[in-house]
Chimera marker file (.cmm) of the C-alpha trace (Angstrom):
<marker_set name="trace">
<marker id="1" x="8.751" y="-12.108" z="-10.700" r="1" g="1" b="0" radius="0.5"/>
<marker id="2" x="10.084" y="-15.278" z="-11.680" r="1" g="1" b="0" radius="0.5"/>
<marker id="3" x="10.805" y="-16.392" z="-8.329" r="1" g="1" b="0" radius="0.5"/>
<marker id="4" x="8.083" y="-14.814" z="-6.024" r="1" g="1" b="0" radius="0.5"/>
<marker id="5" x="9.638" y="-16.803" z="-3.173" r="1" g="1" b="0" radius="0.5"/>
<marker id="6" x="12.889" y="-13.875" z="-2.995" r="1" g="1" b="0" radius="0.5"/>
<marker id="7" x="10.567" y="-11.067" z="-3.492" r="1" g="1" b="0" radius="0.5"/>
<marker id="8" x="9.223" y="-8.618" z="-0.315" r="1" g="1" b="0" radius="0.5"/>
<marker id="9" x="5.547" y="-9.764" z="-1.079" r="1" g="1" b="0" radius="0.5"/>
<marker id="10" x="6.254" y="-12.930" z="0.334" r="1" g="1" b="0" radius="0.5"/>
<marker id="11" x="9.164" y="-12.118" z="2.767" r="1" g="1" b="0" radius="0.5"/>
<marker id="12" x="8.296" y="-9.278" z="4.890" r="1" g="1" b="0" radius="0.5"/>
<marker id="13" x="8.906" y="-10.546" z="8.394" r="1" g="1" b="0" radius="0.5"/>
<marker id="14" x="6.032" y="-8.675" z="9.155" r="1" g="1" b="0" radius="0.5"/>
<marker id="15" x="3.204" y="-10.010" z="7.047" r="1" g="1" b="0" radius="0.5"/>
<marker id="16" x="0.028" y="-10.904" z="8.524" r="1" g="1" b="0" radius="0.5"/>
<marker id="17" x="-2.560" y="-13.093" z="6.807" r="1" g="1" b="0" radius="0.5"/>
<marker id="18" x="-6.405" y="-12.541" z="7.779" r="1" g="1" b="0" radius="0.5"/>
<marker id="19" x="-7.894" y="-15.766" z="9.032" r="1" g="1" b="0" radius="0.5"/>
<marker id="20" x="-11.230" y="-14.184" z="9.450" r="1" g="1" b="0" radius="0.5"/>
<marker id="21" x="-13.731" y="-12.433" z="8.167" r="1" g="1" b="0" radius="0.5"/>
<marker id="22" x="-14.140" y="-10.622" z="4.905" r="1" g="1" b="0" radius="0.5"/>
<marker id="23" x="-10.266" y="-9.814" z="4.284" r="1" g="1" b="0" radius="0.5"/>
<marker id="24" x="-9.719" y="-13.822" z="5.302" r="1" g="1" b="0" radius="0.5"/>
<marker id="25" x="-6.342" y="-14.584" z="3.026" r="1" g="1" b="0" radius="0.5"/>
<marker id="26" x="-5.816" y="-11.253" z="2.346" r="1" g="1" b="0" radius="0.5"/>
<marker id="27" x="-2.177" y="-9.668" z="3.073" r="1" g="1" b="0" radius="0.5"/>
<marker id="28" x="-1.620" y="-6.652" z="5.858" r="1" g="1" b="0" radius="0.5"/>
<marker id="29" x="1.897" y="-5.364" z="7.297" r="1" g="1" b="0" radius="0.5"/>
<marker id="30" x="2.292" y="-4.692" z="10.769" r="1" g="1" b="0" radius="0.5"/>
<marker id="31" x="5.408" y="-3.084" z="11.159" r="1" g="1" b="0" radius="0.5"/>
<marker id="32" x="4.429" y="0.567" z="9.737" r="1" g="1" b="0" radius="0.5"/>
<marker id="33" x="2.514" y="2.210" z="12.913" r="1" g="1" b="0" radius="0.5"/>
<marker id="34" x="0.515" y="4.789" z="10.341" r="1" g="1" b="0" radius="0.5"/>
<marker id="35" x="-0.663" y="2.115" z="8.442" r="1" g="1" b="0" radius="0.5"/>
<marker id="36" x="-1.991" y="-0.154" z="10.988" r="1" g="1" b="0" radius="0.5"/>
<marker id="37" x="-3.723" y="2.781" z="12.651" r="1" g="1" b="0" radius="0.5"/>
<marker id="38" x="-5.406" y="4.179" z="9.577" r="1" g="1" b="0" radius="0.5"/>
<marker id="39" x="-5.729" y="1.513" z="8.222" r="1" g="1" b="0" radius="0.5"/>
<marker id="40" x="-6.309" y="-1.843" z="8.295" r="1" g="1" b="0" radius="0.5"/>
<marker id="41" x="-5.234" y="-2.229" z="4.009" r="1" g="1" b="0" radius="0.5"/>
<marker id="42" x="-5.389" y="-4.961" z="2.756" r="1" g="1" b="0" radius="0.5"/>
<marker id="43" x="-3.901" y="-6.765" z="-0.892" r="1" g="1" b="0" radius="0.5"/>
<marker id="44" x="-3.580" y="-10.250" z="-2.354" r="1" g="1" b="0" radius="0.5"/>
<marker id="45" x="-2.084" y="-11.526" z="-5.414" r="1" g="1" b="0" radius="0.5"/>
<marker id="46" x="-4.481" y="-12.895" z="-8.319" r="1" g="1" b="0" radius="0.5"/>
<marker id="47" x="-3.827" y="-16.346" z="-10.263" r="1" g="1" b="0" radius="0.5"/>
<marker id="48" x="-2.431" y="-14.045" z="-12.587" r="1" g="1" b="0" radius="0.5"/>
<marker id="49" x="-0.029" y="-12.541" z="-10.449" r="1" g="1" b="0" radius="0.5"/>
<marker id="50" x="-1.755" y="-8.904" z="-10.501" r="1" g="1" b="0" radius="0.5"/>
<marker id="51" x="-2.085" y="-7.168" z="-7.003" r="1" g="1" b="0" radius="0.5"/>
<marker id="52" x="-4.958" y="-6.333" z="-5.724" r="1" g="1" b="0" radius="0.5"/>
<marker id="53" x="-5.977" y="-3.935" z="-2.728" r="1" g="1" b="0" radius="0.5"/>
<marker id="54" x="-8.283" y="-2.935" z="-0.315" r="1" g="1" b="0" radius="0.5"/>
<marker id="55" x="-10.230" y="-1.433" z="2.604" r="1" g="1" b="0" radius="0.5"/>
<marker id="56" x="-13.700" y="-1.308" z="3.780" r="1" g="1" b="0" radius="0.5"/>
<marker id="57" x="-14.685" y="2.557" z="4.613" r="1" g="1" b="0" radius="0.5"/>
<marker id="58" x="-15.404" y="3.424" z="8.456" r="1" g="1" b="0" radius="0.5"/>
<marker id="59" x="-15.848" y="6.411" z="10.396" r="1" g="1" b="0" radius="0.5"/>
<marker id="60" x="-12.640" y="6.485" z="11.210" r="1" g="1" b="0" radius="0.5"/>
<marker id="61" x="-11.643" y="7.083" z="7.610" r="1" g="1" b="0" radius="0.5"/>
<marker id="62" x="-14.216" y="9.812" z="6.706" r="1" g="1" b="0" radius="0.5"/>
<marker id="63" x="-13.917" y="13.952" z="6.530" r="1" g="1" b="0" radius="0.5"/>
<marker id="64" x="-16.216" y="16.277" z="8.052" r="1" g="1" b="0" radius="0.5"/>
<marker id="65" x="-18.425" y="16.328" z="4.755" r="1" g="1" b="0" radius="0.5"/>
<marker id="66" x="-18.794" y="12.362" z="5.777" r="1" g="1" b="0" radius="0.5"/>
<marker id="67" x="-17.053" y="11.388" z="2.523" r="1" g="1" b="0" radius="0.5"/>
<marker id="68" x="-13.549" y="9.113" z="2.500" r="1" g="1" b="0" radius="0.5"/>
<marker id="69" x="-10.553" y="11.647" z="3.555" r="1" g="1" b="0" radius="0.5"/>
<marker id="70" x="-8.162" y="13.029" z="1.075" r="1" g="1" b="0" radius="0.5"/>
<marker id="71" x="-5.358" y="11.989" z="2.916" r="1" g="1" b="0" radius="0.5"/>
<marker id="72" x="-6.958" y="8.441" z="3.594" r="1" g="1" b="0" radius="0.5"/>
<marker id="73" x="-7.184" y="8.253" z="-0.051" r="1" g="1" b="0" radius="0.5"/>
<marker id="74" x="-3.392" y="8.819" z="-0.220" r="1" g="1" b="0" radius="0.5"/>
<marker id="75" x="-1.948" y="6.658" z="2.322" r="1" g="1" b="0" radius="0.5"/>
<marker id="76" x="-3.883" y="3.877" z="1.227" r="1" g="1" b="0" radius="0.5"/>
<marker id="77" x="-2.687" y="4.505" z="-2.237" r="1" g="1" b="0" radius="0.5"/>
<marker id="78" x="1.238" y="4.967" z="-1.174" r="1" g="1" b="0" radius="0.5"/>
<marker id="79" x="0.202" y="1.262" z="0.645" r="1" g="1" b="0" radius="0.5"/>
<marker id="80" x="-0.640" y="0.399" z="-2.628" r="1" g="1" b="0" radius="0.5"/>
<marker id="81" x="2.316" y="1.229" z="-4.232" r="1" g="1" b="0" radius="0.5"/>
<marker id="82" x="4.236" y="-1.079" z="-2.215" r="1" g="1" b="0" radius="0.5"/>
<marker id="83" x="1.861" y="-3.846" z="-2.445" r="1" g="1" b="0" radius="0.5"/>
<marker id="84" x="2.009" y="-3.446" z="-6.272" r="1" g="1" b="0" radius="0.5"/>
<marker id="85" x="6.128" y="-3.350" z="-6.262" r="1" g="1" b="0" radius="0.5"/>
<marker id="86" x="6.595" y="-5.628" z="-3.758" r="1" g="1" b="0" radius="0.5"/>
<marker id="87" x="7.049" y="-8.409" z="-6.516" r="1" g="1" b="0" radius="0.5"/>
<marker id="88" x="9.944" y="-7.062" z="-7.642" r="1" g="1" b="0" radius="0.5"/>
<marker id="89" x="11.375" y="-4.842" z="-4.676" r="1" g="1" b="0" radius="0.5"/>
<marker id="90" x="13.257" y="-7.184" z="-3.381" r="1" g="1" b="0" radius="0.5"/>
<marker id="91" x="13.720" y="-5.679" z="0.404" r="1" g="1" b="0" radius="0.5"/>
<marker id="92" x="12.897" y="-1.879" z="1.476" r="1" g="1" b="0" radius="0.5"/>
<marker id="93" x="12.332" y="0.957" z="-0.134" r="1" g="1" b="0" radius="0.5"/>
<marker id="94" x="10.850" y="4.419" z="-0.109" r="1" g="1" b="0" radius="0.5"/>
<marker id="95" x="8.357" y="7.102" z="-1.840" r="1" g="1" b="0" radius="0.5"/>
<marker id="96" x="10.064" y="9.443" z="-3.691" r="1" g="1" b="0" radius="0.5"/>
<marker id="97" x="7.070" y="10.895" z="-6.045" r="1" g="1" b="0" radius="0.5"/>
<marker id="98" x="3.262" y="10.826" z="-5.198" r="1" g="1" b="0" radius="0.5"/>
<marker id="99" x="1.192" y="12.641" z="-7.720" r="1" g="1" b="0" radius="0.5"/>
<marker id="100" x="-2.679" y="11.705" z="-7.516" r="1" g="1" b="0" radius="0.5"/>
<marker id="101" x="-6.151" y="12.978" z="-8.988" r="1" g="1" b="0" radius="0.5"/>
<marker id="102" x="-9.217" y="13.293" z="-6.965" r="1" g="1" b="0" radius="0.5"/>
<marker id="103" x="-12.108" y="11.663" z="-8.950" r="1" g="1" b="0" radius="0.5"/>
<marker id="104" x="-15.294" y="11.126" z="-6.831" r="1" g="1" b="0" radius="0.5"/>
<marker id="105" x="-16.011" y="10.272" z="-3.172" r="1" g="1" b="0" radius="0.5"/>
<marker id="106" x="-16.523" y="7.287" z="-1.071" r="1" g="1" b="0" radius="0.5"/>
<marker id="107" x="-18.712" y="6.862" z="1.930" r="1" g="1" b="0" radius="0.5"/>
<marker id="108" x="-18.871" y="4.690" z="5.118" r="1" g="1" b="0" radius="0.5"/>
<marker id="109" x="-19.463" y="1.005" z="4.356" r="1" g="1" b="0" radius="0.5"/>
<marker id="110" x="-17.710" y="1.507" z="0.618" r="1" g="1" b="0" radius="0.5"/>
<marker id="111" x="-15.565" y="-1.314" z="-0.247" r="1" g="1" b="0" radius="0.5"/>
<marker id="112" x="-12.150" y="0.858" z="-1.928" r="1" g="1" b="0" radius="0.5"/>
<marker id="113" x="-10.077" y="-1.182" z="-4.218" r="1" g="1" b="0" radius="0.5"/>
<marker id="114" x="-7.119" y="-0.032" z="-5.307" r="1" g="1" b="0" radius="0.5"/>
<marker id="115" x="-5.441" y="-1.766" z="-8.807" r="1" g="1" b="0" radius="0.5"/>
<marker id="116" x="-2.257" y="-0.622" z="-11.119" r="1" g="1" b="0" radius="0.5"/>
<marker id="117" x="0.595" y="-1.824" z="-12.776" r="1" g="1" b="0" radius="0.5"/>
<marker id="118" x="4.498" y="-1.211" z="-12.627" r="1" g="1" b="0" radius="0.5"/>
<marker id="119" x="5.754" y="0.791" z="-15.853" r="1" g="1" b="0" radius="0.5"/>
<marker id="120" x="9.120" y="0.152" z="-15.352" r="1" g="1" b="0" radius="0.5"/>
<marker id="121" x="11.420" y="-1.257" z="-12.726" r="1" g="1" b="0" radius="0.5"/>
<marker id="122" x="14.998" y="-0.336" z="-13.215" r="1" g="1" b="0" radius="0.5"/>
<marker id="123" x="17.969" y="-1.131" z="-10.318" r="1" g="1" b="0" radius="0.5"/>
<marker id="124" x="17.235" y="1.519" z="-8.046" r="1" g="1" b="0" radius="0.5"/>
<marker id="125" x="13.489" y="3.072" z="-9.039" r="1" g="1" b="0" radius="0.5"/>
<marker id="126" x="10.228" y="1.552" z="-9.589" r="1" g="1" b="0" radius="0.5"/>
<marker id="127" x="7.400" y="3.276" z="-11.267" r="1" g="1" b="0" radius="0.5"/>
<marker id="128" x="4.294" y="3.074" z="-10.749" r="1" g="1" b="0" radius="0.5"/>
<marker id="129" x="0.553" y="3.802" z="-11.389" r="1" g="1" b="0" radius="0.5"/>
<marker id="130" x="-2.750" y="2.756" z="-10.274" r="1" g="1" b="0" radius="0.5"/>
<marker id="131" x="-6.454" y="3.923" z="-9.669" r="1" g="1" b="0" radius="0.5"/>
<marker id="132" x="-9.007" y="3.339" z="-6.540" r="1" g="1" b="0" radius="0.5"/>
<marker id="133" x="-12.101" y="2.131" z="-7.222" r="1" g="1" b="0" radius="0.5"/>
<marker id="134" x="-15.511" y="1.380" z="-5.462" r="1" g="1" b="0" radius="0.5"/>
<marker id="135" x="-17.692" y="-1.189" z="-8.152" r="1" g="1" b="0" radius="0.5"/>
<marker id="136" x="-18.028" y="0.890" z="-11.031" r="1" g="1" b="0" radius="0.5"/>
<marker id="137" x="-16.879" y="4.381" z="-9.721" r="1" g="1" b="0" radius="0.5"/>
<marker id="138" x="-13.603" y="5.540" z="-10.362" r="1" g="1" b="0" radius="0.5"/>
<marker id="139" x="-12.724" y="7.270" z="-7.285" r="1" g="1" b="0" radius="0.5"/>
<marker id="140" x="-8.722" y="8.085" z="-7.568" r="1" g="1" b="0" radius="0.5"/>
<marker id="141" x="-5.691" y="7.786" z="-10.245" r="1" g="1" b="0" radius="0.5"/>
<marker id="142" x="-2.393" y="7.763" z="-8.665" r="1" g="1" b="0" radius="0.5"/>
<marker id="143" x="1.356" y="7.262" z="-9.372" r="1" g="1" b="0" radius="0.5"/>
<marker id="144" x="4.539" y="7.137" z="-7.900" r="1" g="1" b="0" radius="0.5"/>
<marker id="145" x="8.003" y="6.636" z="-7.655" r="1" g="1" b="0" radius="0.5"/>
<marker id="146" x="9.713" y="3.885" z="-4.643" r="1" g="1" b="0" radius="0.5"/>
<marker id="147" x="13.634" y="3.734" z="-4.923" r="1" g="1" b="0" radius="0.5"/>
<marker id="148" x="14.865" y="0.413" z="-3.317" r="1" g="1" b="0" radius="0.5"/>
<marker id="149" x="17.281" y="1.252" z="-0.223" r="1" g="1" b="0" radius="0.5"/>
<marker id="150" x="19.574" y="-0.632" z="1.782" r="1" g="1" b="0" radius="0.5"/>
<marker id="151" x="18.432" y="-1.342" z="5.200" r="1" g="1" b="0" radius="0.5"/>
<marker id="152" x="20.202" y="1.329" z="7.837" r="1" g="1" b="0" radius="0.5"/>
<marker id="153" x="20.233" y="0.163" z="11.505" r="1" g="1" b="0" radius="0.5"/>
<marker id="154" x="19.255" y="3.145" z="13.472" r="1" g="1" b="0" radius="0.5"/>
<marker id="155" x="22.273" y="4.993" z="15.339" r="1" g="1" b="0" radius="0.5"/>
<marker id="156" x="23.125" y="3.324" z="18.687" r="1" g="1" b="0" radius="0.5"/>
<marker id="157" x="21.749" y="5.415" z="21.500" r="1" g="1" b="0" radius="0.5"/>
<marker id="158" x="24.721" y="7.109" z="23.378" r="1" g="1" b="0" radius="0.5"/>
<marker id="159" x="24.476" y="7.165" z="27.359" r="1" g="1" b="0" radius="0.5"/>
<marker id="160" x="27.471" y="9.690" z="27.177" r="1" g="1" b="0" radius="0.5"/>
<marker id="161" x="26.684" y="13.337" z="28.465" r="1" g="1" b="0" radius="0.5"/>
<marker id="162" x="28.107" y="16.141" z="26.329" r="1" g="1" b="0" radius="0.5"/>
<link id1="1" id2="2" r="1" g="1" b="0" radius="0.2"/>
<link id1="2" id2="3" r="1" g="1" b="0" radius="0.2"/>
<link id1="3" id2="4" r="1" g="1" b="0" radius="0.2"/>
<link id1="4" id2="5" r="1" g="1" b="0" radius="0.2"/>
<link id1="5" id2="6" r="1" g="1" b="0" radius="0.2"/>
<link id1="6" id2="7" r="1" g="1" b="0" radius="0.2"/>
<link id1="7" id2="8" r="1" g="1" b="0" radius="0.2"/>
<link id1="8" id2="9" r="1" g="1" b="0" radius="0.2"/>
<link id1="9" id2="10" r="1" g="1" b="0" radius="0.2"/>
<link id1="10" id2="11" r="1" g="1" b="0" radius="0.2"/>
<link id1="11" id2="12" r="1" g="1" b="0" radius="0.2"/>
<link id1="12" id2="13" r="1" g="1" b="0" radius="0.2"/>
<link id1="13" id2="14" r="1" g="1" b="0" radius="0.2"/>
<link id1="14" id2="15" r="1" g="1" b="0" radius="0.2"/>
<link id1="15" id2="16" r="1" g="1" b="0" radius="0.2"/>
<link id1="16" id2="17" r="1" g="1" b="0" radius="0.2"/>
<link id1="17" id2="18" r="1" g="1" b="0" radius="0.2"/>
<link id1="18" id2="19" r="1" g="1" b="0" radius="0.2"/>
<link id1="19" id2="20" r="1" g="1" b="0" radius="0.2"/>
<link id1="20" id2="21" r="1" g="1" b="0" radius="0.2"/>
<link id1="21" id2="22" r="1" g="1" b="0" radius="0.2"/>
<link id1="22" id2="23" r="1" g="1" b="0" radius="0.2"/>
<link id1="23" id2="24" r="1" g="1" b="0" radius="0.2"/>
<link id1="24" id2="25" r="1" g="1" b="0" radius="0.2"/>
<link id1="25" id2="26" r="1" g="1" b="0" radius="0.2"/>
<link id1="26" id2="27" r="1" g="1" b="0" radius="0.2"/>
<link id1="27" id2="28" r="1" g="1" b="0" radius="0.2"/>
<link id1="28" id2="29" r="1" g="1" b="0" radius="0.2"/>
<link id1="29" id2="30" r="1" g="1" b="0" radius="0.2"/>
<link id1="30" id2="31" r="1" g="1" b="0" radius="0.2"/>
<link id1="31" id2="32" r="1" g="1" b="0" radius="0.2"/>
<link id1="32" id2="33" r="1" g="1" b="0" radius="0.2"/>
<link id1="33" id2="34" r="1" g="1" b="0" radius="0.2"/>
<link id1="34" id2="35" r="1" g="1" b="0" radius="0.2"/>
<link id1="35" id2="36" r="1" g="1" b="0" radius="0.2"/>
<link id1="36" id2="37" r="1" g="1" b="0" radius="0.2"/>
<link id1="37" id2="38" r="1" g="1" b="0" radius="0.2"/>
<link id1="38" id2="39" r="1" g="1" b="0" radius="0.2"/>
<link id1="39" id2="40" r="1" g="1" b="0" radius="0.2"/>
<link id1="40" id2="41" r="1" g="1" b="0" radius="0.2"/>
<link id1="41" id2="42" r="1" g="1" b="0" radius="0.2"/>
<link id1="42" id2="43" r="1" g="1" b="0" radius="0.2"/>
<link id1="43" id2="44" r="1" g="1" b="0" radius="0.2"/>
<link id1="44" id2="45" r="1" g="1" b="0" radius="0.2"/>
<link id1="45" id2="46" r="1" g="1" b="0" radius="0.2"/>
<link id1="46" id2="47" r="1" g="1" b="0" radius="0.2"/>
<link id1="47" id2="48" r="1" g="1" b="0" radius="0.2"/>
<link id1="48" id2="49" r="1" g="1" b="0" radius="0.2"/>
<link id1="49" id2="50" r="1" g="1" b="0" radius="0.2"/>
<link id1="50" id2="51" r="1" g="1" b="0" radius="0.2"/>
<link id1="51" id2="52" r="1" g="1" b="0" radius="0.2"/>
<link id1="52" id2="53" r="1" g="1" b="0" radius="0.2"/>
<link id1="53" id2="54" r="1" g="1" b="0" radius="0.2"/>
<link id1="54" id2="55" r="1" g="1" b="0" radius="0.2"/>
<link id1="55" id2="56" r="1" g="1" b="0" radius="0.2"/>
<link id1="56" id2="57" r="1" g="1" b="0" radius="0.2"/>
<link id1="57" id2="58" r="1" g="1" b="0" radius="0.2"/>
<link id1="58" id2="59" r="1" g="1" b="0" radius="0.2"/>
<link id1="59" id2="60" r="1" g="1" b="0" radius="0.2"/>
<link id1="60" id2="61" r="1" g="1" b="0" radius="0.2"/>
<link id1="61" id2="62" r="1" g="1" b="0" radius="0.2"/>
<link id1="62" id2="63" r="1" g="1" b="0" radius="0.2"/>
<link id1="63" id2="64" r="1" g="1" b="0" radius="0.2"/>
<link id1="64" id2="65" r="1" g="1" b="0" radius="0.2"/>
<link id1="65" id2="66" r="1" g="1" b="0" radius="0.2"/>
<link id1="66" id2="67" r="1" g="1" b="0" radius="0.2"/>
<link id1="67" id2="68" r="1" g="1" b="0" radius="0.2"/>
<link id1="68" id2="69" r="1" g="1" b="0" radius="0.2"/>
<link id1="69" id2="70" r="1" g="1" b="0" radius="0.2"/>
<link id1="70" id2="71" r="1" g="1" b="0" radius="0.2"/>
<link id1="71" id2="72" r="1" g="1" b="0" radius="0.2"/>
<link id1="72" id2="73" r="1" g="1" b="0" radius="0.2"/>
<link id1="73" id2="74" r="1" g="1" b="0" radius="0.2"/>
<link id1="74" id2="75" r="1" g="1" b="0" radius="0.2"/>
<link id1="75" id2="76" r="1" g="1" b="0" radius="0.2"/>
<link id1="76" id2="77" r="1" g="1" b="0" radius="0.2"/>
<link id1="77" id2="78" r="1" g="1" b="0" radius="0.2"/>
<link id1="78" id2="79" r="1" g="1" b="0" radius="0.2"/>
<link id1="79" id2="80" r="1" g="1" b="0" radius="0.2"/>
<link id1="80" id2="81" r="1" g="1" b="0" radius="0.2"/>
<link id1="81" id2="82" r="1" g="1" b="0" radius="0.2"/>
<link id1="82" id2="83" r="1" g="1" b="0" radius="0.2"/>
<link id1="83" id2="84" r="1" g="1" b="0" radius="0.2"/>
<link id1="84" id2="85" r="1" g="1" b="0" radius="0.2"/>
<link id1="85" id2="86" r="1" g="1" b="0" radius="0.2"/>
<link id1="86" id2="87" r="1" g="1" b="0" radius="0.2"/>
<link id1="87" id2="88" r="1" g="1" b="0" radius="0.2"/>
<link id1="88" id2="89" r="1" g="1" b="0" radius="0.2"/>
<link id1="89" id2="90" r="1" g="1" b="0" radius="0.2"/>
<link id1="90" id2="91" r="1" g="1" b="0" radius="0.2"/>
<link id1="91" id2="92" r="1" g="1" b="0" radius="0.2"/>
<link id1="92" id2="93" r="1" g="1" b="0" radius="0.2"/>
<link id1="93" id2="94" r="1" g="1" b="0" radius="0.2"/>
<link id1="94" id2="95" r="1" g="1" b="0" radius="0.2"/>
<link id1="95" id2="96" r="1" g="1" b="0" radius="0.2"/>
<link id1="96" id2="97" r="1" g="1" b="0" radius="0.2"/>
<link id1="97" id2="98" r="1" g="1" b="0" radius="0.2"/>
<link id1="98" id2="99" r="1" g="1" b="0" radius="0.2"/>
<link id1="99" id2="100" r="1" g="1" b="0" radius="0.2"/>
<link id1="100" id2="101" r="1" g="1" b="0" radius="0.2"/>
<link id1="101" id2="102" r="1" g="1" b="0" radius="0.2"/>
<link id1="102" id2="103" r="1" g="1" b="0" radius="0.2"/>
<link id1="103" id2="104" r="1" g="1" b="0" radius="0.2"/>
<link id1="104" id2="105" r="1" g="1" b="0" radius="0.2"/>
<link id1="105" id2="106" r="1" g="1" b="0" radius="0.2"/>
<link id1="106" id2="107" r="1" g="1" b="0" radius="0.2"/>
<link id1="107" id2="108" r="1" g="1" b="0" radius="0.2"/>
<link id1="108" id2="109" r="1" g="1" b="0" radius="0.2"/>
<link id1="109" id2="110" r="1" g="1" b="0" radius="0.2"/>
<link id1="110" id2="111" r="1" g="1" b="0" radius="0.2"/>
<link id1="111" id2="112" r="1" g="1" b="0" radius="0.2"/>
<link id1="112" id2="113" r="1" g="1" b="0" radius="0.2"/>
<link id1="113" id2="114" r="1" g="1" b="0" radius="0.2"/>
<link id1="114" id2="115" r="1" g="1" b="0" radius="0.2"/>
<link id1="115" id2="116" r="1" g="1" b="0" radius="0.2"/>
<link id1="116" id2="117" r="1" g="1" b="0" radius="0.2"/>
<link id1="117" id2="118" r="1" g="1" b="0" radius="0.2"/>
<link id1="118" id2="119" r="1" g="1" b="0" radius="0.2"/>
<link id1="119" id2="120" r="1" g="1" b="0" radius="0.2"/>
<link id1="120" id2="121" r="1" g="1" b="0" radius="0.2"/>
<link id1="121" id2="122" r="1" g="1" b="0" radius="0.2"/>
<link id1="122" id2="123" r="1" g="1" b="0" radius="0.2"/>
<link id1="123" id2="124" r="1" g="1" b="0" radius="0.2"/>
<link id1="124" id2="125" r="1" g="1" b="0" radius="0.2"/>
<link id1="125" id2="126" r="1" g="1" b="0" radius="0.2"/>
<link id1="126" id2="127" r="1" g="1" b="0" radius="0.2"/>
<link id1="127" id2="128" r="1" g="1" b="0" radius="0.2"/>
<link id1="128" id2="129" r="1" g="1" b="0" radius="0.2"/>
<link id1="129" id2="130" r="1" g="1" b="0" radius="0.2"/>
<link id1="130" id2="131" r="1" g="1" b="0" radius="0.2"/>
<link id1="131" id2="132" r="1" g="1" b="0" radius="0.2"/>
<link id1="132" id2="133" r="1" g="1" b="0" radius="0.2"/>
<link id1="133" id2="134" r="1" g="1" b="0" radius="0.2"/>
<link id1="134" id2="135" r="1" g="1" b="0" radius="0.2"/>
<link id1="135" id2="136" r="1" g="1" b="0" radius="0.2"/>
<link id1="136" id2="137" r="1" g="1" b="0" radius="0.2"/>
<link id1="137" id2="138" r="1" g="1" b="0" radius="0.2"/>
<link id1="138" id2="139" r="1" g="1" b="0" radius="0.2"/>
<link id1="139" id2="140" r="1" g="1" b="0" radius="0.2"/>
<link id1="140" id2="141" r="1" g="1" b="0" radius="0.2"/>
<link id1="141" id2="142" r="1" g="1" b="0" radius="0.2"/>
<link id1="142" id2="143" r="1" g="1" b="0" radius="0.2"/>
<link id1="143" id2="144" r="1" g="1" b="0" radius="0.2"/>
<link id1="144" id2="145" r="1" g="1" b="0" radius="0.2"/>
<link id1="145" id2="146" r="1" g="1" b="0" radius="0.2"/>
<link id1="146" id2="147" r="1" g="1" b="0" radius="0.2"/>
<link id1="147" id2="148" r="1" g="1" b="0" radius="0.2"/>
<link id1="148" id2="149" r="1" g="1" b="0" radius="0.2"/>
<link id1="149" id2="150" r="1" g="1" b="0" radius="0.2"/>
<link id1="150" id2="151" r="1" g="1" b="0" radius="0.2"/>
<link id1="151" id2="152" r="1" g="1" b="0" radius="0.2"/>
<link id1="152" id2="153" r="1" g="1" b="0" radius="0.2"/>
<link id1="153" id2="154" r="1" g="1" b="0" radius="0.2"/>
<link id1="154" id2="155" r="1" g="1" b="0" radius="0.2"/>
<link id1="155" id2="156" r="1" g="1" b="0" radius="0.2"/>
<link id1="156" id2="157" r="1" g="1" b="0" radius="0.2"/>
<link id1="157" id2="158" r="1" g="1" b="0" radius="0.2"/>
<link id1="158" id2="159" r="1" g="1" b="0" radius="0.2"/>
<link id1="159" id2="160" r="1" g="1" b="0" radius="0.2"/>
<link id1="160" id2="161" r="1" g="1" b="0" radius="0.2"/>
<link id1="161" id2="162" r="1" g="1" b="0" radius="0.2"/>
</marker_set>
């Protein structure tokens, strides 16, 4: 982290920064499609160079028992992950563990936030674990395993008939 200005949390070419509204500063991607749709997620960095994220709960994100999704909880928690890592990632990468705890519920209107810390960051793997929160309720522990990848061009589309 010595030199934030090589790592992914600054250099996505997709990051958006909020102008508006509560989230205004916060960080969002754009480029993953599930994300945007279930989302919007949010993170920031502190002064202290911990990541921070969240979401505000809507209807979109509940179950039928009106309470916050399960797998709400763990999407925005695999975003997390990468928000978290994306100090030291250093380009793209990819779950390769997700283990997570169901603690207590959240509810429409709940603010979510989502902290953790990086245990260890060798070349190719980066653990992680973290916990969601709304206030004082612990709502969710998670951790997690990313392995840094080399970026793959999809294959060329072939116009030839076999």
């Amino acid at each position: 982290m010595d030199d934030l200005t090589k790592s992914a949390f600054l250099n996505r070419p997709d990051l958006h920064v909020e102008t508006e509204g509560e989230f205004k500063g916060w960080r969002t991607w754009s480029r993953d499609n599930f994300e945007t749709l279930n989302g919007p997620f949010y993170h920031r960095m502190d002064d202290k160079g911990r990541i921070h994220c969240a979401f505000r709960v809507e209807d979109k994100h509940l179950n039928g028992m009106r309470n916050v999704h399960g797998g709400c909880f763990m999407a925005f928690a695999d975003y997390c992950l990468f928000a978290m890592a994306a100090p030291v990632l250093q380009g793209p990468g990819v779950t390769v563990s997700f283990a997570c705890e169901f603690l207590d519920a959240a509810r429409e209107g709940e603010l979510v936030e989502g902290s953790g810390e990086i245990m260890r960051a060798g070349g190719s793997m980066i653990f992680l674990r973290g916990l969601l929160a709304s206030g004082e309720r612990s709502l969710f522990t998670f951790s997690g395993t990313l392995k840094r990848v080399k970026r793959q061009m999809p294959p060329a589309a072939s116009n030839e008939i076999k």
